[in-house]
LUMKOLBA-96209 format. One record per atom (N, C-alpha, C, O): chain; x, y, z; atom name. Coordinates in pm, 1 decimal. Example, Ala and Ser with C-alpha at 12.3 -4.5 7.8 and 13.67 -1.06 7.14 Angstrom:
<pts>
   kemar       east      north         up   tidren
       A     1319.0     -569.0      780.0        N
       A     1230.0     -450.0      780.0       CA
       A     1320.0     -330.0      780.0        C
       A     1423.6     -331.9      846.5        O
       A     1285.0     -225.0      708.0        N
       A     1367.0     -106.0      714.0       CA
       A     1290.0        3.0      787.0        C
       A     1340.9      113.8      803.9        O
</pts>
This chain:
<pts>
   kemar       east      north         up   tidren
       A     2216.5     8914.9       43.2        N
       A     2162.7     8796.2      -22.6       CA
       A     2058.2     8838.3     -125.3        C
       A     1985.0     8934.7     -103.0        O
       A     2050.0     8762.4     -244.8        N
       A     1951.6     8786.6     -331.0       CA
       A     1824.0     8701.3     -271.8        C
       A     1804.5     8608.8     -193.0        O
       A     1716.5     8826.9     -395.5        N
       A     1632.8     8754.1     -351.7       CA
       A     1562.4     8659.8     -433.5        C
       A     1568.2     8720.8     -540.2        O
       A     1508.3     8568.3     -455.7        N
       A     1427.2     8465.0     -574.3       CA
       A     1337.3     8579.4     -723.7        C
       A     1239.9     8651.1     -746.4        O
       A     1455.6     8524.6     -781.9        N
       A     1412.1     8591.4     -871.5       CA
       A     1253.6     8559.8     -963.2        C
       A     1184.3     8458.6     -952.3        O
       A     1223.5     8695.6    -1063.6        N
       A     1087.8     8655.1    -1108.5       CA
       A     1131.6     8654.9    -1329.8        C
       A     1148.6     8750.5    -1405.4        O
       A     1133.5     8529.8    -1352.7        N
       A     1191.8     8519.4    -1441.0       CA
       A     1060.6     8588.2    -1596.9        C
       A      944.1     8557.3    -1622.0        O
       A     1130.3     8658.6    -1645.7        N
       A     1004.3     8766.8    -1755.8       CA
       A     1011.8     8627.9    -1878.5        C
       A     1100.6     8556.3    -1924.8        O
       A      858.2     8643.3    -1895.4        N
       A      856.7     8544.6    -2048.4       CA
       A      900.8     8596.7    -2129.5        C
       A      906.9     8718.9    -2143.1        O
       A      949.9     8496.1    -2216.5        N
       A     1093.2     8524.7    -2379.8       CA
       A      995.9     8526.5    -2463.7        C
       A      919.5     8430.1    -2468.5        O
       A      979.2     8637.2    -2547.4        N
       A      881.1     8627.9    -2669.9       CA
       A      986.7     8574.8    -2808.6        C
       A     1099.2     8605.3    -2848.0        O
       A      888.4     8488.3    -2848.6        N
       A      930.4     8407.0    -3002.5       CA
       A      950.6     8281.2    -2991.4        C
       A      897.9     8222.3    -2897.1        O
       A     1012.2     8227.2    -3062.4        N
       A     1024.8     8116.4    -3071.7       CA
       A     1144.1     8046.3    -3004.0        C
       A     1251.2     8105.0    -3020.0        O
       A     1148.5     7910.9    -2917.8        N
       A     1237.8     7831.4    -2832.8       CA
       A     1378.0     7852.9    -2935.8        C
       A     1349.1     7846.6    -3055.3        O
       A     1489.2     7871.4    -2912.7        N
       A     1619.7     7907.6    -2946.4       CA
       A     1637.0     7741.5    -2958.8        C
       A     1572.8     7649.1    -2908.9        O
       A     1751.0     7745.7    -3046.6        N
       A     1780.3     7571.1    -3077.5       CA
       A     1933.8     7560.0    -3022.2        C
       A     2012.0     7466.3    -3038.6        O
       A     1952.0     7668.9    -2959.7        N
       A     2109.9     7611.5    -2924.2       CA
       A     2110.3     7737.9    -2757.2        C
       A     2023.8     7819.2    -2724.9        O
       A     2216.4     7710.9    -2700.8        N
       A     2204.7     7739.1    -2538.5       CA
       A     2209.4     7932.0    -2531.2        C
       A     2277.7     8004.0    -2604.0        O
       A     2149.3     7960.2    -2461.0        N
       A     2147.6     8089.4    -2480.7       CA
       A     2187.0     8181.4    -2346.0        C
       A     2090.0     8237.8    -2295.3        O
       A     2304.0     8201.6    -2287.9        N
       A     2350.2     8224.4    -2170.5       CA
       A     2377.5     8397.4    -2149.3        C
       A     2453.0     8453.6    -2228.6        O
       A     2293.2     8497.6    -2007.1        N
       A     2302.1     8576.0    -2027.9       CA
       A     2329.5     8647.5    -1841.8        C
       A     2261.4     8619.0    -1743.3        O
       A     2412.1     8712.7    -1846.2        N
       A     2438.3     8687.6    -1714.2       CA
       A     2367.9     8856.7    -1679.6        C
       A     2393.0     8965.9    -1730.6        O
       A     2282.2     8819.6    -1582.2        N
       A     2177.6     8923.5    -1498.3       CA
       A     2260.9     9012.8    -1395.4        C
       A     2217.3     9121.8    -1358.4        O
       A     2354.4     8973.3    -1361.4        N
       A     2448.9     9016.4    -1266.2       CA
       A     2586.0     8954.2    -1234.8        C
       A     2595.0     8845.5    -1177.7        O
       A     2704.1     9034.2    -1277.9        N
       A     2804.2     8941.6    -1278.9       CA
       A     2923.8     8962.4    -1153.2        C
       A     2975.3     9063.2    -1105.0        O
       A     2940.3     8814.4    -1126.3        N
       A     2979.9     8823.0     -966.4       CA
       A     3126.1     8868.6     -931.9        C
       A     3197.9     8871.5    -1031.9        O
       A     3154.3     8885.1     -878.5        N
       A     3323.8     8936.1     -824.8       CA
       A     3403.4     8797.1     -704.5        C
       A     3513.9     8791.6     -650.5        O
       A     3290.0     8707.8     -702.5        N
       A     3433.9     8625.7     -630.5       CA
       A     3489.1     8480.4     -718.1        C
       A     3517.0     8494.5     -837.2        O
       A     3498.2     8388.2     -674.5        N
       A     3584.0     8289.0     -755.5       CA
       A     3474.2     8224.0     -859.7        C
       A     3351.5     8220.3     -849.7        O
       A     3573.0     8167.1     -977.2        N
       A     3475.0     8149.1    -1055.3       CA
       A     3455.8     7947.6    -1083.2        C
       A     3513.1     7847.1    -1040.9        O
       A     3348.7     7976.2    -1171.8        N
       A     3311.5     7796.3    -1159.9       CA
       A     3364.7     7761.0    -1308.9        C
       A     3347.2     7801.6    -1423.9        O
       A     3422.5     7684.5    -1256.0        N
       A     3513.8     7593.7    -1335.6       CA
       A     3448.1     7426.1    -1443.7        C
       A     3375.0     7354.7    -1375.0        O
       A     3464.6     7389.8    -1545.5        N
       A     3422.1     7287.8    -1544.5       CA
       A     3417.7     7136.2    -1488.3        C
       A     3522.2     7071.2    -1491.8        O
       A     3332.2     7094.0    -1450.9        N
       A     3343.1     6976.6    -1351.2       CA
       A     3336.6     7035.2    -1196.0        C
       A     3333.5     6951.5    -1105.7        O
       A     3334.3     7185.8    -1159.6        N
       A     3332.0     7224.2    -1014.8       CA
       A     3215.4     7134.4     -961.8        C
       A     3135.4     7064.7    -1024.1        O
       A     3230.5     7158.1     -822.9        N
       A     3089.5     7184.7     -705.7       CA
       A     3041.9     7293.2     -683.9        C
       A     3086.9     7371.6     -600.3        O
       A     2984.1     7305.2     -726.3        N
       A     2883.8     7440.7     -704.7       CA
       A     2733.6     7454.6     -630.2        C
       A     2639.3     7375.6     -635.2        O
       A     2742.8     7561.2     -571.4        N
       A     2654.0     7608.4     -442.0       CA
       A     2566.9     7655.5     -526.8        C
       A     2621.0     7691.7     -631.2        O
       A     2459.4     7669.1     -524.4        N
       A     2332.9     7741.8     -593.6       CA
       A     2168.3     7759.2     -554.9        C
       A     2099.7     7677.7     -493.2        O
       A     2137.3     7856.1     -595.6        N
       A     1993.4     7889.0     -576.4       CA
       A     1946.6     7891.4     -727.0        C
       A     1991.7     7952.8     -823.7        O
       A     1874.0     7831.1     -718.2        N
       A     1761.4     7901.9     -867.9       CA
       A     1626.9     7850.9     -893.2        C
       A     1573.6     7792.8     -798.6        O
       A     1572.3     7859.5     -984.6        N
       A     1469.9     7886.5    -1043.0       CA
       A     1436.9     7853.4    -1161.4        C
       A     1502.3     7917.3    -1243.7        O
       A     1350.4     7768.1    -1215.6        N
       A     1336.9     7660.0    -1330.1       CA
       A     1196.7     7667.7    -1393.7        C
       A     1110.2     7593.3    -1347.4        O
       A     1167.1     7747.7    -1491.7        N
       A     1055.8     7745.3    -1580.1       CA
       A     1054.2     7692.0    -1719.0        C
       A     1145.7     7674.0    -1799.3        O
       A      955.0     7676.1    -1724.5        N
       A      913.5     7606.0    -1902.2       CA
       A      935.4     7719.3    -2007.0        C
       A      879.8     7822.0    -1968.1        O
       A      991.7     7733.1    -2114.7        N
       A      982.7     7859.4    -2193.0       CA
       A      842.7     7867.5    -2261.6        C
       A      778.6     7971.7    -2275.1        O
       A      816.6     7783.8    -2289.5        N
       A      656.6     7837.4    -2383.4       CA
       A      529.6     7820.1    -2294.4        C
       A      422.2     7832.7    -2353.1        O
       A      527.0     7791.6    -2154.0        N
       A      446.6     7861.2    -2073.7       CA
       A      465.0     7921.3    -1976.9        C
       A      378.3     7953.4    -1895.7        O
       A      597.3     7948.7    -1970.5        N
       A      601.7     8025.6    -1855.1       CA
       A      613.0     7955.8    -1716.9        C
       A      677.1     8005.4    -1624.2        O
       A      545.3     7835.0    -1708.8        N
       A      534.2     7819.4    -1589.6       CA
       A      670.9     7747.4    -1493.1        C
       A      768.5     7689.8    -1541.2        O
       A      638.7     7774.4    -1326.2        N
       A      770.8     7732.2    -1289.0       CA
       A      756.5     7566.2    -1229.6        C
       A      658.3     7514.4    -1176.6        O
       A      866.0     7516.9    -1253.9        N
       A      853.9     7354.2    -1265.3       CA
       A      977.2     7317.6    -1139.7        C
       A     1007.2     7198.2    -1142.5        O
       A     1029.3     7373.5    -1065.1        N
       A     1149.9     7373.7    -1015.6       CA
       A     1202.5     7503.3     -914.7        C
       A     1260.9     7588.4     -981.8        O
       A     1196.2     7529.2     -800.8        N
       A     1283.9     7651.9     -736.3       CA
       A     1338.2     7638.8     -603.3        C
       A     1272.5     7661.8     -501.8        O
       A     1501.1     7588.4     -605.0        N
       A     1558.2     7577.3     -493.4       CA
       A     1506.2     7661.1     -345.0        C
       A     1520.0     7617.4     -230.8        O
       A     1441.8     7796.0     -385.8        N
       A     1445.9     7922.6     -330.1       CA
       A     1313.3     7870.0     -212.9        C
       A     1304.3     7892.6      -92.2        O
       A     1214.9     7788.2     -311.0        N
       A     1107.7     7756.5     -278.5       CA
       A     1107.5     7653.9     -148.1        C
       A     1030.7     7654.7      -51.9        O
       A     1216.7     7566.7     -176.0        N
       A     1276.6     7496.6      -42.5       CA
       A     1340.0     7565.3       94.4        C
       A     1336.5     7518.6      208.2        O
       A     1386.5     7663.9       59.3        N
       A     1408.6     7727.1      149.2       CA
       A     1587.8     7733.2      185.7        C
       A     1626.0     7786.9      289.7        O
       A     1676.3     7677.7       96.7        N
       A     1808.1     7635.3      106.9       CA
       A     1896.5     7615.0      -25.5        C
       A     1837.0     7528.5      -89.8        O
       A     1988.3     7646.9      -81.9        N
       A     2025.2     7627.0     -188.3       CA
       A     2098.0     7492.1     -155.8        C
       A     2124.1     7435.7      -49.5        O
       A     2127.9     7452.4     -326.7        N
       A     2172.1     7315.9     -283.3       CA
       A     2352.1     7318.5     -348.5        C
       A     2400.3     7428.6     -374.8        O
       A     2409.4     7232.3     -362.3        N
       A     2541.1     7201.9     -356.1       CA
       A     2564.0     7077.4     -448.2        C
       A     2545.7     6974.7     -382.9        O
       A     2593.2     7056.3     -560.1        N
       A     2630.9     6906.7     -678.8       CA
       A     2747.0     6945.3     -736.9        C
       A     2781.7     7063.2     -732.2        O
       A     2813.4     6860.2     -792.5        N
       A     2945.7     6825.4     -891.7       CA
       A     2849.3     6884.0    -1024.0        C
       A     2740.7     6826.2    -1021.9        O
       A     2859.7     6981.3    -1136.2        N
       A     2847.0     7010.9    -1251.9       CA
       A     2834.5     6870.0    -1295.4        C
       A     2726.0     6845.4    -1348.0        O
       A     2929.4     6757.1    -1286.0        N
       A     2921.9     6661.5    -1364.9       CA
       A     2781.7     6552.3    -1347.5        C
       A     2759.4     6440.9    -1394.9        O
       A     2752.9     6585.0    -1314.5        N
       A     2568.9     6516.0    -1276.4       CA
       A     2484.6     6568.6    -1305.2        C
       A     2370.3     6543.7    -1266.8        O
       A     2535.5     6704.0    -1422.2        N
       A     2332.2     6788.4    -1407.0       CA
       A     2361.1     6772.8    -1613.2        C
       A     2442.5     6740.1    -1699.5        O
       A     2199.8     6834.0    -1585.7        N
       A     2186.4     6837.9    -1777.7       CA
       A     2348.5     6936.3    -1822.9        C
       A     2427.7     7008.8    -1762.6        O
       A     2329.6     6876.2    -1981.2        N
       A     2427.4     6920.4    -2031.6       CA
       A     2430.3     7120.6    -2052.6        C
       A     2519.4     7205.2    -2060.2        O
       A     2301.9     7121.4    -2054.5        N
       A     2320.3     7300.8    -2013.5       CA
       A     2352.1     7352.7    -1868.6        C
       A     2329.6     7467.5    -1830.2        O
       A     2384.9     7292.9    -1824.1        N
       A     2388.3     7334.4    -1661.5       CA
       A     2554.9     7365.1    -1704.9        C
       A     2615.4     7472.3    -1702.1        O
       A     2608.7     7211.9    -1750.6        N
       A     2756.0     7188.0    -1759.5       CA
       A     2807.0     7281.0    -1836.4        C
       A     2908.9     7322.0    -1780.9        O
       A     2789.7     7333.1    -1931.5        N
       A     2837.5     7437.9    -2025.4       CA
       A     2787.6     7598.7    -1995.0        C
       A     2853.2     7702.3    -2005.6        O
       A     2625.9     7575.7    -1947.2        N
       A     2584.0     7739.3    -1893.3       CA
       A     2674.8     7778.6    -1769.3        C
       A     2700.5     7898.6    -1759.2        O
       A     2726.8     7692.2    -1673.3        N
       A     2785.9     7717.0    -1540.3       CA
       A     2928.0     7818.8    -1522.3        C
       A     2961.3     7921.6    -1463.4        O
       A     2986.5     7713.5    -1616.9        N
       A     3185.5     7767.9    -1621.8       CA
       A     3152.4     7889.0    -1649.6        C
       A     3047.6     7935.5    -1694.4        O
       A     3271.3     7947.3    -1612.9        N
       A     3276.0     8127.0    -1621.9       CA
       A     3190.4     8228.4    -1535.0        C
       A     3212.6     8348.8    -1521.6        O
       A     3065.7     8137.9    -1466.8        N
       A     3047.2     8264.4    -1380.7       CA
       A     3133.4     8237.7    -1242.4        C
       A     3193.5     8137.1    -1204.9        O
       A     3117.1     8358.1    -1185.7        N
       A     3185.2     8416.7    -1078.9       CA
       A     3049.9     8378.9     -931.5        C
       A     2926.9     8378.5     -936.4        O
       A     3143.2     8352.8     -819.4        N
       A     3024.5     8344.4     -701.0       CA
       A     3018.8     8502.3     -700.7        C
       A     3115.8     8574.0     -725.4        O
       A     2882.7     8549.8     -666.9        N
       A     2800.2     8677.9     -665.3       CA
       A     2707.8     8700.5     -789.0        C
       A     2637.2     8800.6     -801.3        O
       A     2715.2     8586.3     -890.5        N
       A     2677.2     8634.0    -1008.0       CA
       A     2544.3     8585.7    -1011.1        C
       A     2504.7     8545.6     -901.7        O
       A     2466.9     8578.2    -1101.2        N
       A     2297.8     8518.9    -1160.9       CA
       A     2302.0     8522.6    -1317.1        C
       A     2294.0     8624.4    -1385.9        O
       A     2310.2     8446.2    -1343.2        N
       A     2291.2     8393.4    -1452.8       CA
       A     2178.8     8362.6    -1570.0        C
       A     2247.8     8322.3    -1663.6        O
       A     2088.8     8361.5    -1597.8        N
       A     1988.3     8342.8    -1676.7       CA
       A     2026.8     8207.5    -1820.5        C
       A     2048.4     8259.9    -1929.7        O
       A     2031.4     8106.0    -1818.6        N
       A     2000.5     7990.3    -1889.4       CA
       A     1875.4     7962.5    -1972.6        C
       A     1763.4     7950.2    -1923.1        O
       A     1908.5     7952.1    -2126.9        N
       A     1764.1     7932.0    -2200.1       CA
       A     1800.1     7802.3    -2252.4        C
       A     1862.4     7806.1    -2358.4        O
       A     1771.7     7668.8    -2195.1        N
       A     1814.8     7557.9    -2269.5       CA
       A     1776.9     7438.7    -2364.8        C
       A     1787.6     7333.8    -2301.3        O
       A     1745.6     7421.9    -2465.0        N
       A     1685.7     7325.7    -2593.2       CA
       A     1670.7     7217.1    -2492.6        C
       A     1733.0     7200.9    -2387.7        O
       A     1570.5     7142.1    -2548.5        N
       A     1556.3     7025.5    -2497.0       CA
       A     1704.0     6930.3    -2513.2        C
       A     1736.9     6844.8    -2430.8        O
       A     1765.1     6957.1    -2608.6        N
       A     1872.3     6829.1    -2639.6       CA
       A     1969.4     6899.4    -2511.5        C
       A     2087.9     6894.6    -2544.6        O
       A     1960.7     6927.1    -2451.8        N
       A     2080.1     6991.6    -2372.7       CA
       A     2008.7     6966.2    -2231.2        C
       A     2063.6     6977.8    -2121.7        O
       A     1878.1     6930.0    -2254.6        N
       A     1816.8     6931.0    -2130.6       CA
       A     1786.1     6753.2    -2062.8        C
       A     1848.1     6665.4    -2002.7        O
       A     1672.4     6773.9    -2111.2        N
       A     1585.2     6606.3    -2080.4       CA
       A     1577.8     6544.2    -2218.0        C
       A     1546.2     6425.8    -2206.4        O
       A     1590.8     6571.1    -2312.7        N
       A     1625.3     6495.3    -2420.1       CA
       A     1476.4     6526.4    -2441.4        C
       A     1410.5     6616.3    -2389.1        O
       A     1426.1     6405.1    -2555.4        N
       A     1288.3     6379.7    -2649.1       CA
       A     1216.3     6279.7    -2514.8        C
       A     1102.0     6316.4    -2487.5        O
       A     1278.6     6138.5    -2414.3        N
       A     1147.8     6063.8    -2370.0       CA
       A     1200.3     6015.1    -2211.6        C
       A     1316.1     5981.9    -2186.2        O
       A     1133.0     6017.4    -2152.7        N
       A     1176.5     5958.8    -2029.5       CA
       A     1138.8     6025.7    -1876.6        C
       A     1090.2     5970.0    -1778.1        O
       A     1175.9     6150.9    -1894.3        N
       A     1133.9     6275.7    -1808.3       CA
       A     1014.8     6321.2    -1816.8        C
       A      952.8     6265.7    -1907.4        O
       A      947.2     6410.4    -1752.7        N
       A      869.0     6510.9    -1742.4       CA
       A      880.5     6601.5    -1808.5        C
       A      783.3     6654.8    -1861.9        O
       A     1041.6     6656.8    -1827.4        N
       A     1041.0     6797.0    -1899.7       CA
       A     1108.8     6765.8    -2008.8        C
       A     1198.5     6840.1    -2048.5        O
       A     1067.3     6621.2    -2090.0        N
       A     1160.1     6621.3    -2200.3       CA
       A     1063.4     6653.7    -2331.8        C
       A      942.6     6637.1    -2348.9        O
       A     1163.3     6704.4    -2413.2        N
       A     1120.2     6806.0    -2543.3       CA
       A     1066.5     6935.5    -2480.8        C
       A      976.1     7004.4    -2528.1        O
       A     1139.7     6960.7    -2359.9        N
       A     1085.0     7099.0    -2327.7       CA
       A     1195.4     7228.2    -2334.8        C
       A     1284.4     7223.6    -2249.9        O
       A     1196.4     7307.4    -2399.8        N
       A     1313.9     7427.4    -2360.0       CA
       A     1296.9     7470.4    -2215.1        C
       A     1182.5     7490.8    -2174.5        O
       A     1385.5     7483.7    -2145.6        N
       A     1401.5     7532.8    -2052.0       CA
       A     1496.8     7659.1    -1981.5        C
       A     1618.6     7676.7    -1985.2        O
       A     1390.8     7735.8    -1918.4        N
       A     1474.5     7839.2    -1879.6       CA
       A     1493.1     7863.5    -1715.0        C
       A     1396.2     7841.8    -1642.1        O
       A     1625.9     7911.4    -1655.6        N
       A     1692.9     7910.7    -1537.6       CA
       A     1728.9     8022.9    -1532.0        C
       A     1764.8     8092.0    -1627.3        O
       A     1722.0     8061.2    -1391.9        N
       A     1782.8     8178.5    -1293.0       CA
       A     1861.6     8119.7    -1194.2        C
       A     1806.4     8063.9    -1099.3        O
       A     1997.2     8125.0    -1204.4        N
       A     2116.9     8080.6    -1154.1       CA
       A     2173.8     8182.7    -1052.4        C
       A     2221.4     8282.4    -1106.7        O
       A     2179.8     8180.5     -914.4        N
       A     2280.6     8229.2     -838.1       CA
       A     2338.6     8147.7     -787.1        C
       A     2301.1     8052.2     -719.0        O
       A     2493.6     8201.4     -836.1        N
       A     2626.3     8109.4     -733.9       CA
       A     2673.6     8142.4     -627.2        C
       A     2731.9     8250.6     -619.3        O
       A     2664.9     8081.4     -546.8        N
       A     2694.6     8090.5     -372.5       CA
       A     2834.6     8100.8     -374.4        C
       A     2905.1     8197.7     -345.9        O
       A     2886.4     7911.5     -437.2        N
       A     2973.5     7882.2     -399.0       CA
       A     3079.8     7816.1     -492.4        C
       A     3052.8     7876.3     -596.4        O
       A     3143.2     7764.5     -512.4        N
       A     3282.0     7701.7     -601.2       CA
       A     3361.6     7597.1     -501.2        C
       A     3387.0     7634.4     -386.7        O
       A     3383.4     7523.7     -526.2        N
       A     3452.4     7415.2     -475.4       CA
       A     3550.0     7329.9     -541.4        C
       A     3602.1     7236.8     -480.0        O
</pts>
């Protein structure tokens, strides 16, 4: 099992479009669009660093349909493999949008491990 990862601050400026980089790439089935997927991760702000979000921190990963999360989840997800970790850098428009949320107009960056595929 991995362990909770410690995500390094991105120097420069917030990227305007999704920036997907896989930390470790997995060997069992892969996630599909629209899957259920099993996951652990880890959710920081890009321009401070700080963490706003960590399944790991609960103590349990959790389990959703792709089709219910921000639109970077839905497009960063497909193609990895369960065993893999992922790293997600996502624009606000892909995220929480400009008003409503907490983390909206925020780039956001993720540490993705896939458990599972469904």
């Amino acid at each position: 099992m991995l362990e909770k990862p410690e995500i390094d601050f991105i120097e420069g400026p917030a990227p305007a479009e999704l920036v997907i980089t896989d930390l470790v790439v997995g060997g069992g089935d892969q996630a599909v669009p629209g899957a259920r997927v099993e996951v652990h991760y880890v959710g920081v702000d890009f321009e401070t660093g700080e963490q706003f979000d960590a399944s790991w921190d609960r103590g349990q990963a959790i389990t959703f349909p792709l089709s219910g999360l921000i639109a970077g989840w839905q497009e960063g997800i497909p193609g990895m493999r369960v065993g893999g970790r992922r790293q997600l850098v996502i624009p606000p428009a892909l995220a929480y949008g400009e008003s409503g949320h907490r983390l909206a107009g925020r780039t956001l960056v993720f540490v993705i491990d896939l458990l599972g595929v469904g």
